[in-house]
N, C-alpha and C positions, 0 to 999 in steps of 0.2 A: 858489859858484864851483867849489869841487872837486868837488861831483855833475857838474856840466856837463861836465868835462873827465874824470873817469870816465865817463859815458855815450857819449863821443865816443868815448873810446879802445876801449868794450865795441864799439859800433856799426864802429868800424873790424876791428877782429878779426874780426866777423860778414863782415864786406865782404871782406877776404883768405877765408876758407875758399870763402864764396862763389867769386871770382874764380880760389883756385886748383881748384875742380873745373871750372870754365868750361876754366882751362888746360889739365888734364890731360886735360881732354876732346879738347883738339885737338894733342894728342900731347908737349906738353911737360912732363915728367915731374919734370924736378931742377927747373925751375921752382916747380910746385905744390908740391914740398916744402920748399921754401924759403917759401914764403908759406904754409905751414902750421906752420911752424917759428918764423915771424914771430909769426904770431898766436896760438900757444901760447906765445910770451914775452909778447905786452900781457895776454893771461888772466893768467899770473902775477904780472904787475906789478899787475894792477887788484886781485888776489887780498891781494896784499902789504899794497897801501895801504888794504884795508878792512879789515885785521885793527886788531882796537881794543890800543893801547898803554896799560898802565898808566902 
């Protein structure tokens, strides 16, 4: 279950950068950064959850 909902949350990060060069293409700038902003927090949260705990 928690592959699933890491892969979803990888897939959605891919989905913001996507969406914010789509934005920033049509001139909205604090937008795109903000949804780049977004999804370099799920990279580090997914980054988090797969470091292995003793």
């Amino acid at each position: 279950m928690s592959d699933l909902f890491l892969s979803i949350v990888m897939l959605g990060g891919i989905a913001l950068i996507g969406g914010a060069v789509l934005v920033h293409r049509s001139g909205d700038r604090r937008r795109a950064l903000l949804m780049l902003i977004v999804a370099l927090v799920l990279f580090a949260n997914v980054a988090i959850w797969v470091i292995p705990v003793k």
